[in-house]
N, C-alpha and C positions, 0 to 999 in steps of 0.2 A: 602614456602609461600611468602617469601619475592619476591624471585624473579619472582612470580607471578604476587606479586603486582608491580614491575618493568616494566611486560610487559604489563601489565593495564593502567599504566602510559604514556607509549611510543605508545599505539592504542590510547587514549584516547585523545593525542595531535597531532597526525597522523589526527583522524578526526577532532580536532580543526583547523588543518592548511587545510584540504579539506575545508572547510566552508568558513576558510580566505581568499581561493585564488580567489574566487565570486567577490570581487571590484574589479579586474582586468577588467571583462567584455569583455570575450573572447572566443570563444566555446572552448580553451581547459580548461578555467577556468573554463565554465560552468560545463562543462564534470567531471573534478575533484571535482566540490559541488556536483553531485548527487553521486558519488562513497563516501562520508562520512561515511556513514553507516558500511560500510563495514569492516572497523578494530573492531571496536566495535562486530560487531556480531563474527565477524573471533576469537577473541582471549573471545568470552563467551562459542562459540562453540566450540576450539580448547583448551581449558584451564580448565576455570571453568566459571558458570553466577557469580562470584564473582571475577575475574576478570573482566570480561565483566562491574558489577559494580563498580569496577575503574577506567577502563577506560570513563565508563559516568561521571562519579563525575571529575577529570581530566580533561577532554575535558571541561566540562563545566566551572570549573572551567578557565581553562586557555583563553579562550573568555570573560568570565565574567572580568575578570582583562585585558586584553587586550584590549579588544572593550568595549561593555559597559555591566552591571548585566542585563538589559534586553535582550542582545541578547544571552548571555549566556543562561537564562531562555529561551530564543524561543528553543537556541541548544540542550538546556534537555527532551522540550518537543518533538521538532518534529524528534530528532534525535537520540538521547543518549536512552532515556529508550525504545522507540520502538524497538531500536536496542537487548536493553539488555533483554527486555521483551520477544522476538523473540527468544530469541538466549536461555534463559532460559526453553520455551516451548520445543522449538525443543529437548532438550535430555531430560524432561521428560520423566518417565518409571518406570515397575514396574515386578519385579520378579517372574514370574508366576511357575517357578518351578526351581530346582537347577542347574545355570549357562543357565537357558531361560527367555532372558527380554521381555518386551510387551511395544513398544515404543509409544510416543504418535502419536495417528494420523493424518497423514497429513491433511485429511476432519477438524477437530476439528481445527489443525495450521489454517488454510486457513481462518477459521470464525476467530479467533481473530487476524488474519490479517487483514479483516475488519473494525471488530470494534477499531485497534486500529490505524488506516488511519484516521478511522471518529472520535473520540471524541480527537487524537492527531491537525489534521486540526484543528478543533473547537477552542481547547486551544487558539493554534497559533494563530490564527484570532482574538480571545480577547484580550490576550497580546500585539498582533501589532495593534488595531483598538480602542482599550474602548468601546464606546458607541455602541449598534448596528446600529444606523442610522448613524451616521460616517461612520461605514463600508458601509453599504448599499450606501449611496452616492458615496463612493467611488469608489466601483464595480460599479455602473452605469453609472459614469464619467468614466472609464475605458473601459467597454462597448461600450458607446455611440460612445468614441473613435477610436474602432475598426474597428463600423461599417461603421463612416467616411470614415474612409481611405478605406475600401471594394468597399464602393457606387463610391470612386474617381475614382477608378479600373476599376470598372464595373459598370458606369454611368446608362446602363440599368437595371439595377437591383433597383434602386432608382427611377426609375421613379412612380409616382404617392403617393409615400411619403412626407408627411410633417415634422417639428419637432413635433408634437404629434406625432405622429408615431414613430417617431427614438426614444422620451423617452419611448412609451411603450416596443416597444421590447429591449427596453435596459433595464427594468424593470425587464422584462422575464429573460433576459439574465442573470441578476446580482442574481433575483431565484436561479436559475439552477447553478451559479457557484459555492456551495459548493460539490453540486453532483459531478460535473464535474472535480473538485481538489481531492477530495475523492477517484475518480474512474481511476485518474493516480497515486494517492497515494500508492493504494492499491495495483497497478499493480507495482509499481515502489520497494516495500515493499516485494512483493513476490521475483521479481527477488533477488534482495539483499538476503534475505534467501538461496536460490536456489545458487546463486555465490558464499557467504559465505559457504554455506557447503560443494560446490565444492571445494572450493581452501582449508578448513580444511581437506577433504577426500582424496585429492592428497596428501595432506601432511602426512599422516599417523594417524592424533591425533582425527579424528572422533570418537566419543565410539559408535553410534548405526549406522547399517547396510545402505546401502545407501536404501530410501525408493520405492514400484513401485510408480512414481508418477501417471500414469495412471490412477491407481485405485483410485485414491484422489476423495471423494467424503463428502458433506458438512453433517454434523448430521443433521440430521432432526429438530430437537427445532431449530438449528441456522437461521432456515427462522422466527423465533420469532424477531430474531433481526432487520428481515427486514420489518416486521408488526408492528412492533413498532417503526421503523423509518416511516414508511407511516403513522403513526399516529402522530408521532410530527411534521410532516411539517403543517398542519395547528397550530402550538401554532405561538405564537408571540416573538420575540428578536432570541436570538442563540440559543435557545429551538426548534424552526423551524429550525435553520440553521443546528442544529444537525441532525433533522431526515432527511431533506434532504442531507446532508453528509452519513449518513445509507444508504438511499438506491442507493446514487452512488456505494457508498463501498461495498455492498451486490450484486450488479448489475455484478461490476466486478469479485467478489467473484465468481458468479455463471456463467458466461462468462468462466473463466478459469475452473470450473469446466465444463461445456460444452465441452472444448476443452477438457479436459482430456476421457470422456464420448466418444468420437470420437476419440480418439486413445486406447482405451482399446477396445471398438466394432470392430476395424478395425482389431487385432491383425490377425494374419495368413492368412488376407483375401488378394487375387490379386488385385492386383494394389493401394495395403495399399498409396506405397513411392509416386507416384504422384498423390493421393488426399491429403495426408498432404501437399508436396509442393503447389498444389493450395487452400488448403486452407488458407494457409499461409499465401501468396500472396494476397488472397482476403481478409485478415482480414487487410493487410497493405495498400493496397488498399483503401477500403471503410471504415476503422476507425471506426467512431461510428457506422454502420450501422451493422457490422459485432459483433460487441461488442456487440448488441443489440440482435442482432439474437444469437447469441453464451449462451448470460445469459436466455435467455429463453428457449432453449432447456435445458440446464443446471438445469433451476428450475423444468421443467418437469423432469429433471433425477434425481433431489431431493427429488421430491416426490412421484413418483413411490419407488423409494429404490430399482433399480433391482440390483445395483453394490453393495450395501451396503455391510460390512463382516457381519461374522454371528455372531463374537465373539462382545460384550459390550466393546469400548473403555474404557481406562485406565481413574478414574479420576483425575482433578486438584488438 
């Protein structure tokens, strides 16, 4: 135990010094803030989720007294316990008969992937902003920013614009940016699972089988989550900001499920290998458009349920 908690300790300042190397402001620094996660889930998945929370309390810790208790608190929320929360899912299980487990499934992982993209965003956005109109100013002076320098770019594109104009779609814009953070969150969240269980699975110290991920498909109630975020984006404060956070996050949620839906159809079919490479291509290519398209075949393969298994996932 103890020296569980040792390597708890030693992930959990691994991703506190991922985080730290960000005021450098450098793409390899950047590159090493988004790899953060990844000790933390490595040694929840590879160990025990009570390592994994060590290593969140640790990390956080050692920011918190380093930098400052607030950014500490940001690294718990947006880092440390989604990590561990993730990492404690994934070996979820339950013994269906003597020496056969029934792991949890990946459809089930995939939704509170989601949901924990979107109410972790949220958090973060309180703690770094206070007030919601704070924020809200803030995203729109950022916006507005953006679109600046576009229009200097590409002069024709501004033509017959005013500044009424430039603030309303900057309006729009600052809308739309919880969606929009949620739904690389979410995307960014999966991979880190996906890595993390890679490099414990090389390593030997996996305990459930590697998953098909093809067949990863979302339970049916989990589109509740994303009816329920279409319902709180008209509330008012971060109660809006939430639901629209939800259906970024469910968007992409159901986008990789699309993909997966398109490689489990495809299996034994000719010329499977270069439609996935063009699809691929075209998902990197066209970014959101392809995203777009992807979660909505996806939600029709949600609700059809033709991939679904037959057997009642394990519950929480």
């Amino acid at each position: 135990m103890l020296r569980h908690t040792g390597i708890g300790v030693v992930a959990g300042l691994a991703s506190a010094l991922l985080i730290g190397v960000v005021v450098q402001a450098t793409p390899l620094a950047l590159a090493l803030y988004l790899l953060a996660p990844l000790p933390i889930l490595i040694v929840a998945m590879g160990w025990s989720h009570r390592t994994g929370l060590v290593a969140a309390a640790s990390g956080t810790l050692a920011l918190a007294l380093v930098t400052s208790p607030l950014r500490g608190l940001a690294f718990l929320v947006s880092t440390a316990l989604p990590a561990w929360w993730l990492g404690y899912l994934a070996l979820l299980g339950r013994e269906t008969a003597p020496g056969r487990m029934e792991w949890y499934p990946t459809g089930r992982l995939l939704a509170w992937v989601a949901v924990t993209a979107a109410v972790a965003l949220v958090v973060v956005v309180m703690l770094s902003s206070g007030d919601h109109a704070a924020y809200q100013e803030r995203v729109q002076r950022l916006a507005r920013a953006m679109l600046q320098l576009q229009l200097q770019e590409t002069p024709s594109r501004g033509a017959g614009l005013d500044e009424d104009d430039l603030a309303r779609i900057a309006e729009r814009v600052a809308g739309l940016a919880p969606a929009i953070m949620a739904t690389t969150f979410t995307l960014l969240l999966t991979f880190y699972l996906w890595a993390g269980a890679r490099v414990v699975q090389i390593s030997g110290r996996l305990p459930r089988p590697w998953p098909d991920l093809a067949a990863t498909a979302l339970p049916r109630r989990a589109l509740w989550g994303l009816a329920a975020g279409a319902i709180l984006t008209v509330a008012p404060g971060y109660a809006g900001a939430l639901g629209v956070a939800l259906v970024g996050a469910f968007a992409a949620a159901l986008a990789l499920q699309g993909l997966a839906a398109i490689h489990d159809r495809s299996r034994a079919k000719p010329g499977r290998t270069p439609l996935l490479i063009g699809l691929y291509v075209l998902v990197f290519l066209t970014q959101g458009l392809a995203i777009a398209a992807l979660a909505l075949f996806g939600l029709v393969d949600a609700l059809t349920g033709r991939r679904r298994p037959a057997q009642a996932p394990p519950a929480t």
